[in-house]
mmCIF file of the N, C-alpha and C atoms, coordinates in Angstrom:
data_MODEL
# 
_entry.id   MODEL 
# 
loop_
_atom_site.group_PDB 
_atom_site.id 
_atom_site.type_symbol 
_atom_site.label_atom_id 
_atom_site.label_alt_id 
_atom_site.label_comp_id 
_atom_site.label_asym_id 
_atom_site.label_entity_id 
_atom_site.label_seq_id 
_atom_site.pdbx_PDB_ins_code 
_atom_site.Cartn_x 
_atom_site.Cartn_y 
_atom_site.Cartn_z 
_atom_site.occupancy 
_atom_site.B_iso_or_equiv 
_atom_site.pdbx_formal_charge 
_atom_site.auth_seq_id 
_atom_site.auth_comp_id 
_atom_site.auth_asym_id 
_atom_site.auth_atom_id 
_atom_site.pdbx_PDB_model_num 
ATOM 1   N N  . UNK A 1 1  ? 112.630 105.814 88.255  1.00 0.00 ? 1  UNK A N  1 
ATOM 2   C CA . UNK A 1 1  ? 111.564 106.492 87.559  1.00 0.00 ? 1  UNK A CA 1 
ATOM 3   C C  . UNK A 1 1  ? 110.332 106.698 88.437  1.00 0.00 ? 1  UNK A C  1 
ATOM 4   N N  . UNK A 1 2  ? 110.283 105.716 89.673  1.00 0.00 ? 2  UNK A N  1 
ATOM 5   C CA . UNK A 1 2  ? 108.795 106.141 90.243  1.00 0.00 ? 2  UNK A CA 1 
ATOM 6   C C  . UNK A 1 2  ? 109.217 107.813 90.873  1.00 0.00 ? 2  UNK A C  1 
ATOM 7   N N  . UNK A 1 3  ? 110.505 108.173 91.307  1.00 0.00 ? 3  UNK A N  1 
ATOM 8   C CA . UNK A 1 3  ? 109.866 109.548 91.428  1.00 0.00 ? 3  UNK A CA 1 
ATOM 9   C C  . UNK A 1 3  ? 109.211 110.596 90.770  1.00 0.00 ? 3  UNK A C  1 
ATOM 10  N N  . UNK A 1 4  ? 109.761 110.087 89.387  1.00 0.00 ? 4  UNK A N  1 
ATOM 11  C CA . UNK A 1 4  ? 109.199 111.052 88.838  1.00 0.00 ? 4  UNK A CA 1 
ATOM 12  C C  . UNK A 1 4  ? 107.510 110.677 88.027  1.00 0.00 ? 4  UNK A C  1 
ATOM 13  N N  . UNK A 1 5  ? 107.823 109.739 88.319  1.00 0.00 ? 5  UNK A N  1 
ATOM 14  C CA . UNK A 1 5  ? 105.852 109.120 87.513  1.00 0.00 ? 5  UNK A CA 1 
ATOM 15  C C  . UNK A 1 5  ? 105.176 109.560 88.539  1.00 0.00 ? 5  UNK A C  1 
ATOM 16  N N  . UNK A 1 6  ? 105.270 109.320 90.082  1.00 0.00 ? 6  UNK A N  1 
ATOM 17  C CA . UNK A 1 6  ? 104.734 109.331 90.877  1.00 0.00 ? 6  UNK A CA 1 
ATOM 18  C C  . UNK A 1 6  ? 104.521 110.950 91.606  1.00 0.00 ? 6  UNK A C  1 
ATOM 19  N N  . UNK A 1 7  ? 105.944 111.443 91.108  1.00 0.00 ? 7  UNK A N  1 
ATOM 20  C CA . UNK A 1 7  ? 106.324 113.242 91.184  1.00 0.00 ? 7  UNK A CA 1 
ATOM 21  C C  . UNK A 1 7  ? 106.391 113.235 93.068  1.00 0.00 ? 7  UNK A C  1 
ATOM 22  N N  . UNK A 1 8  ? 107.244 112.421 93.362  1.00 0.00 ? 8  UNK A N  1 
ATOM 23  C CA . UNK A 1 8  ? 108.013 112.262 94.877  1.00 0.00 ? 8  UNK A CA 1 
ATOM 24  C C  . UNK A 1 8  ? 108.605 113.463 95.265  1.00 0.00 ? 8  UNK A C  1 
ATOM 25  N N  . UNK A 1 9  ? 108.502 113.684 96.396  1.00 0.00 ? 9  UNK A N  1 
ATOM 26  C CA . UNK A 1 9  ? 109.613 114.910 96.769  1.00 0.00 ? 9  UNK A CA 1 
ATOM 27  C C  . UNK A 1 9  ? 110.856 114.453 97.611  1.00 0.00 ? 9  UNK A C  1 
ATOM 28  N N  . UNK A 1 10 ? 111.658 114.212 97.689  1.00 0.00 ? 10 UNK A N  1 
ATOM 29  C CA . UNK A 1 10 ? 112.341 114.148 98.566  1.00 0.00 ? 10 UNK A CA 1 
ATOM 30  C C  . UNK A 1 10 ? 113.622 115.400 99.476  1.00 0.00 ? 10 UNK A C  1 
ATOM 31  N N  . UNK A 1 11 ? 113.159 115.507 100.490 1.00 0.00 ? 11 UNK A N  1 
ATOM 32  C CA . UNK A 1 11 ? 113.389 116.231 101.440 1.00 0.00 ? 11 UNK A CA 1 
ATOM 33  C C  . UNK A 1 11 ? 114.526 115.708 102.546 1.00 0.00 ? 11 UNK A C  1 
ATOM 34  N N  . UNK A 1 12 ? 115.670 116.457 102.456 1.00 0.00 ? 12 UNK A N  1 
ATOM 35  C CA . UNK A 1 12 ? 116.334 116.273 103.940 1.00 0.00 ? 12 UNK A CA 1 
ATOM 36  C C  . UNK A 1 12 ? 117.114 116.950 104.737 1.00 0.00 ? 12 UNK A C  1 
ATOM 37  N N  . UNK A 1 13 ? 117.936 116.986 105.622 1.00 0.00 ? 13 UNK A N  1 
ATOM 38  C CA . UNK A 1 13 ? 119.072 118.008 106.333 1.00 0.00 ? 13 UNK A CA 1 
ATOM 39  C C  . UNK A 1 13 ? 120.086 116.672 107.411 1.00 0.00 ? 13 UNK A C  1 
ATOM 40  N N  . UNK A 1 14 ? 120.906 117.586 107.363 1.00 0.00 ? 14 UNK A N  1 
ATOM 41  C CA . UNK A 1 14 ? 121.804 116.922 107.643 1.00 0.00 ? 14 UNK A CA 1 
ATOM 42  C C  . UNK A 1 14 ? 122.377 117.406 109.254 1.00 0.00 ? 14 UNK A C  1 
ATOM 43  N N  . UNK A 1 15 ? 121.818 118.745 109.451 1.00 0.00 ? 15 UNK A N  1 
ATOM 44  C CA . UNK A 1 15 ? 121.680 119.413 110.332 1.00 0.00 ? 15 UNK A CA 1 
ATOM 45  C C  . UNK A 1 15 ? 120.700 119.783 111.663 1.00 0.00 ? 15 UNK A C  1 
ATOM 46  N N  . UNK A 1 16 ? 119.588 118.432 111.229 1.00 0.00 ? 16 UNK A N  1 
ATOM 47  C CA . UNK A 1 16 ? 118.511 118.444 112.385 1.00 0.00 ? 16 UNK A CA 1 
ATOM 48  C C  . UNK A 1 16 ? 118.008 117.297 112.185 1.00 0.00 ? 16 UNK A C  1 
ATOM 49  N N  . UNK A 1 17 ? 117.179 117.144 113.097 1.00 0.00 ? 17 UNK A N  1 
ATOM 50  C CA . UNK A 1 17 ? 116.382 115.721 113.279 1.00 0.00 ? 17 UNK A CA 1 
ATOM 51  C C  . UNK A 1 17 ? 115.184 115.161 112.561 1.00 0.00 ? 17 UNK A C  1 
ATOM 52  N N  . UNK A 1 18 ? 114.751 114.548 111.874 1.00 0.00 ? 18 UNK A N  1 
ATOM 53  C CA . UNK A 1 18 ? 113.348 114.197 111.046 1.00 0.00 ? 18 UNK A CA 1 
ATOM 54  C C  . UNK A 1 18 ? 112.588 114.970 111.732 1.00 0.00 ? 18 UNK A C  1 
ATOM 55  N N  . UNK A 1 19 ? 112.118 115.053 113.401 1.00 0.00 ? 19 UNK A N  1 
ATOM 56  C CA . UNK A 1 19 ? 110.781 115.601 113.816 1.00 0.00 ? 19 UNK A CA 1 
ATOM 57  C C  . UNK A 1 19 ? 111.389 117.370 113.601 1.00 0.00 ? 19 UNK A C  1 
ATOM 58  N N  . UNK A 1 20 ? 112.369 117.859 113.759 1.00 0.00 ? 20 UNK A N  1 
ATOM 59  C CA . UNK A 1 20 ? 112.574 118.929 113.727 1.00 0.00 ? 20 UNK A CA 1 
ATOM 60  C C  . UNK A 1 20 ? 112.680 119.516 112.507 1.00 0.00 ? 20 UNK A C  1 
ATOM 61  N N  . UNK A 1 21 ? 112.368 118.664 111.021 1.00 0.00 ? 21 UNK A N  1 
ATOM 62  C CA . UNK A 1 21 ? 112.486 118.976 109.906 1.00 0.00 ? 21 UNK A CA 1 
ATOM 63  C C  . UNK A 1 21 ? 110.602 119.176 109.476 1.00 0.00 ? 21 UNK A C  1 
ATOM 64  N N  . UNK A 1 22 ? 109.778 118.008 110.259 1.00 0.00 ? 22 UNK A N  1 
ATOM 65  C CA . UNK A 1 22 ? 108.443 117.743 110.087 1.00 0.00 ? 22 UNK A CA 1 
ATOM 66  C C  . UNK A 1 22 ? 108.038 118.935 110.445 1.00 0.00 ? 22 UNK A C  1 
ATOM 67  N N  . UNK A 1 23 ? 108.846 119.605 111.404 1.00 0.00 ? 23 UNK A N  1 
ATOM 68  C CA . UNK A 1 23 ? 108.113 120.748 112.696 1.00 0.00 ? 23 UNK A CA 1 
ATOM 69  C C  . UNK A 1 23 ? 108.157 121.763 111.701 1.00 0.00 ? 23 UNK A C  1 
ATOM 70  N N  . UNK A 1 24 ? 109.504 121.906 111.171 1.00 0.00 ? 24 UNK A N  1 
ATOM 71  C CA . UNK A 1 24 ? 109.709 123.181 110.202 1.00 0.00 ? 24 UNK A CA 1 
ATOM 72  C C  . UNK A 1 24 ? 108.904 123.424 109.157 1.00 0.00 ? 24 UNK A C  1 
ATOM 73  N N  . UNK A 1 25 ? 108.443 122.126 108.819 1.00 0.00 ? 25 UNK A N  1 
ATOM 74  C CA . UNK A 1 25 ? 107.477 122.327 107.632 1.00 0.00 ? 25 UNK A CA 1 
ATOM 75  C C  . UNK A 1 25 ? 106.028 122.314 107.778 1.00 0.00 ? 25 UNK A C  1 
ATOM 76  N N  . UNK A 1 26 ? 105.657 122.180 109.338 1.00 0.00 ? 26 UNK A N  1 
ATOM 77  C CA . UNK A 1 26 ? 104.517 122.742 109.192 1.00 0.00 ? 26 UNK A CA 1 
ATOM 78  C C  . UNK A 1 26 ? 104.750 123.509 109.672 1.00 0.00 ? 26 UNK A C  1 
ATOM 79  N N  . UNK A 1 27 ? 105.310 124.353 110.325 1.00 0.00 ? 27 UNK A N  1 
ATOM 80  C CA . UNK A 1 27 ? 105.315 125.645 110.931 1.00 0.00 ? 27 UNK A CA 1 
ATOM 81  C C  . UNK A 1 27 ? 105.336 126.913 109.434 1.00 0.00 ? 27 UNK A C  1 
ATOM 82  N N  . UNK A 1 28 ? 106.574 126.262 108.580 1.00 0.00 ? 28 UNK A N  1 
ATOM 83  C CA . UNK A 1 28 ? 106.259 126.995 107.083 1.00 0.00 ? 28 UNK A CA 1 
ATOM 84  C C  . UNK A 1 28 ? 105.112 127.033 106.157 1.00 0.00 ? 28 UNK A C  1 
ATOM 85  N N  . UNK A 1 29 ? 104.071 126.249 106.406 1.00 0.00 ? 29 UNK A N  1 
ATOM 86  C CA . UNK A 1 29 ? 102.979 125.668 105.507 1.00 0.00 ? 29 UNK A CA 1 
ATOM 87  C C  . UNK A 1 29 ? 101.804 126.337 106.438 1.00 0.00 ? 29 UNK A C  1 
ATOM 88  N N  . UNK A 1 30 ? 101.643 126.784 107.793 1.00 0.00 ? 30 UNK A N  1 
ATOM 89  C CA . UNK A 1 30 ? 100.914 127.567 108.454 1.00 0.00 ? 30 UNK A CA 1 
ATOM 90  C C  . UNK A 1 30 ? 101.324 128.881 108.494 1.00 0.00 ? 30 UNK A C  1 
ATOM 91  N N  . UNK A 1 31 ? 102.344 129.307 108.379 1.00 0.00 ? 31 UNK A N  1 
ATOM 92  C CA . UNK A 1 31 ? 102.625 130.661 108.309 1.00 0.00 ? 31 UNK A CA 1 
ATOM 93  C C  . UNK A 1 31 ? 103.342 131.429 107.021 1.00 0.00 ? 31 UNK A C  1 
ATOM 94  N N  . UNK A 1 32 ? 103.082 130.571 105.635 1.00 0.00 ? 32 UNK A N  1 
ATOM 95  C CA . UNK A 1 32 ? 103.642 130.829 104.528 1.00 0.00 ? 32 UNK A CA 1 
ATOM 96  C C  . UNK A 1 32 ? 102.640 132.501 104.626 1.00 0.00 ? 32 UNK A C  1 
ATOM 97  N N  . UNK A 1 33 ? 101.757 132.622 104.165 1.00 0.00 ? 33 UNK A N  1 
ATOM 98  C CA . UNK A 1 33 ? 101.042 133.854 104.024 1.00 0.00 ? 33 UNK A CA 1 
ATOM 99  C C  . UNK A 1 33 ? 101.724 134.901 104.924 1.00 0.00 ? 33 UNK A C  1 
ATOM 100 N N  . UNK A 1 34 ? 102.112 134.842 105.842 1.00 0.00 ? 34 UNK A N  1 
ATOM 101 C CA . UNK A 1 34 ? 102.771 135.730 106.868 1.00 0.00 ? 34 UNK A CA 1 
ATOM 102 C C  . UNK A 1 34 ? 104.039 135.988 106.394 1.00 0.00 ? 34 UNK A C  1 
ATOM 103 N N  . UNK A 1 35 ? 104.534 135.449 105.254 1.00 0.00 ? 35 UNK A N  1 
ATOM 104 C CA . UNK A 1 35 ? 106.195 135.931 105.007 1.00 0.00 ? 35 UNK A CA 1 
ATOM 105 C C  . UNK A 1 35 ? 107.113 135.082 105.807 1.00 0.00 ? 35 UNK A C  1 
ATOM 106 N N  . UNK A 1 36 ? 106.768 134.248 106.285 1.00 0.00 ? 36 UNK A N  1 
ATOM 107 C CA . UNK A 1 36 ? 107.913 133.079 106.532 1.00 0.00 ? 36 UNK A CA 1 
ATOM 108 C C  . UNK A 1 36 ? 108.402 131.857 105.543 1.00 0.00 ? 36 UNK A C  1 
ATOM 109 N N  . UNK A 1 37 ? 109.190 132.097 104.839 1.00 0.00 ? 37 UNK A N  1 
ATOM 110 C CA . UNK A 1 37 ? 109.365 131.334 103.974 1.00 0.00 ? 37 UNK A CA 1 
ATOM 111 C C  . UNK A 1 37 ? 110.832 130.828 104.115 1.00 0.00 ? 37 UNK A C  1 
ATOM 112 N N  . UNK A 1 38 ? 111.559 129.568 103.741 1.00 0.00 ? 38 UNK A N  1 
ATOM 113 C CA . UNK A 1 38 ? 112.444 128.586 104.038 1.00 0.00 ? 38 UNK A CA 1 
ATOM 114 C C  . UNK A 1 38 ? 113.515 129.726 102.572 1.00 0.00 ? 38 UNK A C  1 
ATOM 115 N N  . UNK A 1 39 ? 114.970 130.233 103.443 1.00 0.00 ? 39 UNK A N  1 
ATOM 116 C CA . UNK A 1 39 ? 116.054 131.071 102.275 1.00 0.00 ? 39 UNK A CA 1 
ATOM 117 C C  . UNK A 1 39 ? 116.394 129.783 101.804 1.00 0.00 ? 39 UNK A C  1 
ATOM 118 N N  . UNK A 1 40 ? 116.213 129.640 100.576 1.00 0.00 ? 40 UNK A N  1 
ATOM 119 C CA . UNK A 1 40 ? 117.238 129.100 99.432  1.00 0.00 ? 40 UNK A CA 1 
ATOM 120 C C  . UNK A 1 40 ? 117.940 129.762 99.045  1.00 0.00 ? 40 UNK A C  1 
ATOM 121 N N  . UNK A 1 41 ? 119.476 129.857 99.005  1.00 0.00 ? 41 UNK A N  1 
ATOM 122 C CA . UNK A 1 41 ? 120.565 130.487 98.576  1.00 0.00 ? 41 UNK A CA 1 
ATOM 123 C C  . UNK A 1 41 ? 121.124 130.431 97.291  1.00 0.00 ? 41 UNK A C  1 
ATOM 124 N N  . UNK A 1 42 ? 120.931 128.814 97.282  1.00 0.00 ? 42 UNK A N  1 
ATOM 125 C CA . UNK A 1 42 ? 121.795 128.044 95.849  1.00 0.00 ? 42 UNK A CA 1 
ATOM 126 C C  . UNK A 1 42 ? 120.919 127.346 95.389  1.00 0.00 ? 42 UNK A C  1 
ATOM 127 N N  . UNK A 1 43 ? 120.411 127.322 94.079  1.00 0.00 ? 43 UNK A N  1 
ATOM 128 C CA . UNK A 1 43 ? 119.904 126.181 93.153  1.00 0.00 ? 43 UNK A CA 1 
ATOM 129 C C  . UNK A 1 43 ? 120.662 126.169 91.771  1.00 0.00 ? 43 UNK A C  1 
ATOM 130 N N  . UNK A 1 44 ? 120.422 124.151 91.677  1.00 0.00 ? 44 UNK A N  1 
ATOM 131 C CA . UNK A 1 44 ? 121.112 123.900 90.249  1.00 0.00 ? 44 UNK A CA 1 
ATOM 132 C C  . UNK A 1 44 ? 120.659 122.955 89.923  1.00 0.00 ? 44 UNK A C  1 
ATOM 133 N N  . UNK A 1 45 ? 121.162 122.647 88.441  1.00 0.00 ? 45 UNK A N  1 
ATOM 134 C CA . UNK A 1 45 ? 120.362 121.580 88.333  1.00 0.00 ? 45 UNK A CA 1 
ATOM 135 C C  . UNK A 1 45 ? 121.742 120.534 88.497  1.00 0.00 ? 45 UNK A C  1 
ATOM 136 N N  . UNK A 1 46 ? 121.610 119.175 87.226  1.00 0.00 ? 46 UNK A N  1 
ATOM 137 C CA . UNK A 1 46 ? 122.440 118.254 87.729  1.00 0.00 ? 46 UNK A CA 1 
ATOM 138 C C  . UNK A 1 46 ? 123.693 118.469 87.399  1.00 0.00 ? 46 UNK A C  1 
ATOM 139 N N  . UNK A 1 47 ? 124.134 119.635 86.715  1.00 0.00 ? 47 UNK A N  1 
ATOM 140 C CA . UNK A 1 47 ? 125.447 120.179 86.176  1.00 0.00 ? 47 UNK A CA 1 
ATOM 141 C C  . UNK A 1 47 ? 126.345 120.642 87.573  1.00 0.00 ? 47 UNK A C  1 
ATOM 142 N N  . UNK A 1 48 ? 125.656 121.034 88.172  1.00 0.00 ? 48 UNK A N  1 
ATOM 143 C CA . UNK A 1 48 ? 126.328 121.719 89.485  1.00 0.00 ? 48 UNK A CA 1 
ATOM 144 C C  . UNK A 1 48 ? 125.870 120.522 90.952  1.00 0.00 ? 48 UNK A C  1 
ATOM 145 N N  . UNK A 1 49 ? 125.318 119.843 91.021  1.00 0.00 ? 49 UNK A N  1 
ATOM 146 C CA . UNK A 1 49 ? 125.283 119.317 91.661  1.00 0.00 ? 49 UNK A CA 1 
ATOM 147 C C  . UNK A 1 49 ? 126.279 118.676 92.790  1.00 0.00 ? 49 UNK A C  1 
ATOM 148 N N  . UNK A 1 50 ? 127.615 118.147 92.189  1.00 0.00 ? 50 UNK A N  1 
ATOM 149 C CA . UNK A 1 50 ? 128.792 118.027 92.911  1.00 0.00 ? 50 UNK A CA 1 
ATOM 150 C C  . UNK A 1 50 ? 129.356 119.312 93.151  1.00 0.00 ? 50 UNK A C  1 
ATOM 151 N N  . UNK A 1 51 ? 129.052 120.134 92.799  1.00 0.00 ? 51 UNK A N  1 
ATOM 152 C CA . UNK A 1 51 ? 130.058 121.368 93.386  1.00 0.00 ? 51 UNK A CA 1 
ATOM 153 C C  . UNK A 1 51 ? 129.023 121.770 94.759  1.00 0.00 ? 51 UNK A C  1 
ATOM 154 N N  . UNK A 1 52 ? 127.814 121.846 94.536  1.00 0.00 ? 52 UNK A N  1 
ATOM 155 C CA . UNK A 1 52 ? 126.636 122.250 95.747  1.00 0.00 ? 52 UNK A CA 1 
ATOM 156 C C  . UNK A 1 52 ? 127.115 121.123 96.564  1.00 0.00 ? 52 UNK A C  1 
ATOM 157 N N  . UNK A 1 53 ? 127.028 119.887 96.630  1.00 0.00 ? 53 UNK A N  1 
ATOM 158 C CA . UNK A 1 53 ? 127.118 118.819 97.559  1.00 0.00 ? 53 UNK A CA 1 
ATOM 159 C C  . UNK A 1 53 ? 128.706 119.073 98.299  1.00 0.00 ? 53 UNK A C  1 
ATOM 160 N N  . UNK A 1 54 ? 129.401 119.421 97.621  1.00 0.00 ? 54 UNK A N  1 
ATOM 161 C CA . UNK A 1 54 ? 130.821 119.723 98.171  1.00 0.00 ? 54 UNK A CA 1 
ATOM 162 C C  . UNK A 1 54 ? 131.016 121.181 99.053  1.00 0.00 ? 54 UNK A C  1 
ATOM 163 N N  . UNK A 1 55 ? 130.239 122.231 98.642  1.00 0.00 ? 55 UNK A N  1 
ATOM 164 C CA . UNK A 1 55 ? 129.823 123.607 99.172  1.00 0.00 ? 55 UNK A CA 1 
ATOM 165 C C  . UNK A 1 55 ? 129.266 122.675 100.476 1.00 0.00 ? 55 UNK A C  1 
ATOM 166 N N  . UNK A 1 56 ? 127.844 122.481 100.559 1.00 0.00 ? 56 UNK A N  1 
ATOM 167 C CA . UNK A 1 56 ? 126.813 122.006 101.810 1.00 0.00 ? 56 UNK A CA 1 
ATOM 168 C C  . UNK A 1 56 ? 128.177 121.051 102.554 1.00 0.00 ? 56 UNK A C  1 
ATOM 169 N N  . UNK A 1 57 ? 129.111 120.286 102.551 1.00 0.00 ? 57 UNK A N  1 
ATOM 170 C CA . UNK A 1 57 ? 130.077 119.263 103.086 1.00 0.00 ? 57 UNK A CA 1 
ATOM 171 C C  . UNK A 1 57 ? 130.937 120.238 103.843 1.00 0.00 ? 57 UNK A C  1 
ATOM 172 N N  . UNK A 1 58 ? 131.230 121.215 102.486 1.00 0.00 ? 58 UNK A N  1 
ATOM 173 C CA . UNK A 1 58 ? 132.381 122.202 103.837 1.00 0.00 ? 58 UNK A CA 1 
ATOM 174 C C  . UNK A 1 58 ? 131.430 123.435 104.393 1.00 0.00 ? 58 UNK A C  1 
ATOM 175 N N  . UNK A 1 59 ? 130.378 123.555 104.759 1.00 0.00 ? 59 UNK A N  1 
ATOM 176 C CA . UNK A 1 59 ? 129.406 124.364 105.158 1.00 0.00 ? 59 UNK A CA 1 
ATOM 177 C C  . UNK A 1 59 ? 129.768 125.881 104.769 1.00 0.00 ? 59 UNK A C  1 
ATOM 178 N N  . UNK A 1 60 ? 129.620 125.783 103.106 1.00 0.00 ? 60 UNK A N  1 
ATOM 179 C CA . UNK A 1 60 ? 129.775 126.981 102.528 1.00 0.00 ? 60 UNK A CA 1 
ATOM 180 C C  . UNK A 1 60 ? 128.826 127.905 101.971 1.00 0.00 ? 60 UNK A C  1 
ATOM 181 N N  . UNK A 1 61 ? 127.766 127.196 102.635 1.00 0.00 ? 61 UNK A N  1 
ATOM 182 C CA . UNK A 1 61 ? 125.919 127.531 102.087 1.00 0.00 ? 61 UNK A CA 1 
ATOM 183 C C  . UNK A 1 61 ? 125.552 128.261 102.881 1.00 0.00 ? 61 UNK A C  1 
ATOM 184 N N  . UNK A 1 62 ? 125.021 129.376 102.881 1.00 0.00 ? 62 UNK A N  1 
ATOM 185 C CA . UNK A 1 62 ? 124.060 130.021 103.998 1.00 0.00 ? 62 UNK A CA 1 
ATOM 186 C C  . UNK A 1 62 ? 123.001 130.197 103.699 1.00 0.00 ? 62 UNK A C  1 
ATOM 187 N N  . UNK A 1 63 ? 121.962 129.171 104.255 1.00 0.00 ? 63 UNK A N  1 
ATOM 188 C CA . UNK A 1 63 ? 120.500 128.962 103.931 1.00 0.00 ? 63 UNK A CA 1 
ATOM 189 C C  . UNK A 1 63 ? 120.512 127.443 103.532 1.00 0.00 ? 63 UNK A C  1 
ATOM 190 N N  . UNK A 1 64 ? 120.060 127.569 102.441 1.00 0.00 ? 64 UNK A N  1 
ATOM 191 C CA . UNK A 1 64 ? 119.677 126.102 101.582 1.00 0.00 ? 64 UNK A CA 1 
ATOM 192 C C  . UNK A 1 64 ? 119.933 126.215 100.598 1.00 0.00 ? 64 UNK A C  1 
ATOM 193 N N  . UNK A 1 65 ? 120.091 124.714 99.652  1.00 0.00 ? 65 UNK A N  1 
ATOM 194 C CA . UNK A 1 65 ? 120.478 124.946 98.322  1.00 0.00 ? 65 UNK A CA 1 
ATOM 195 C C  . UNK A 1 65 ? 119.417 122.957 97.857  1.00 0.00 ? 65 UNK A C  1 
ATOM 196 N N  . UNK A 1 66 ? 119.350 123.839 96.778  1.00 0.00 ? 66 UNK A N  1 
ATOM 197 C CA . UNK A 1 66 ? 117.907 123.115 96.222  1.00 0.00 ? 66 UNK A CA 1 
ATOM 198 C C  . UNK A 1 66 ? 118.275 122.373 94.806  1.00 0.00 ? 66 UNK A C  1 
ATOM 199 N N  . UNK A 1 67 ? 118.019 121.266 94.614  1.00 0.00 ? 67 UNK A N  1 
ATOM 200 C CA . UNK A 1 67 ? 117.816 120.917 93.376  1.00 0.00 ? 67 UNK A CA 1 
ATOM 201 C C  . UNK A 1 67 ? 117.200 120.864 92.315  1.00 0.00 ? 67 UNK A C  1 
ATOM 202 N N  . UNK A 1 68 ? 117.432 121.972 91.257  1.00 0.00 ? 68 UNK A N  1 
ATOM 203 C CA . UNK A 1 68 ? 116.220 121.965 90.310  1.00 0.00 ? 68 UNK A CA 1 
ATOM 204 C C  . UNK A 1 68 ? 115.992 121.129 89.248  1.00 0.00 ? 68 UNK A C  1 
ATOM 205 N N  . UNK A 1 69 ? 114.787 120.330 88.888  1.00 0.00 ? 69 UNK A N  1 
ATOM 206 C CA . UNK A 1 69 ? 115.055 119.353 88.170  1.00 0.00 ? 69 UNK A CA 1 
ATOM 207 C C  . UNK A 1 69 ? 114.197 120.199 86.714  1.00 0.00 ? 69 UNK A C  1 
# 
């Protein structure tokens, strides 16, 4: 429950390094106004969740796929 009392984000990839994830996000957070923005492809909520986690496993995602709560 503290994520959500506290309203936590949690963020990750599986595909790059913590500093190269830190980098991405400020590089997105300085140049959001410019039209650089991070593709989300897939969002779901917890109904789809194992099918997204199984998609992202056999790298069937192009972009990102997000969890909506």
């Amino acid at each position: 429950m503290t994520l959500l009392s506290k309203e936590i984000e949690v963020m990750g990839s599986r595909y790059c390094t913590y500093q190269e994830v830190l980098e991405s996000l400020q590089l997105v957070g300085e140049q959001s106004h410019k039209g650089l923005m991070p593709l989300v492809t897939r969002t779901s909520g917890f109904e789809g969740l194992e099918e997204i986690h199984n998609d992202v496993e056999h790298s069937r995602i192009t972009g990102r796929a997000a969890l909506v709560l």
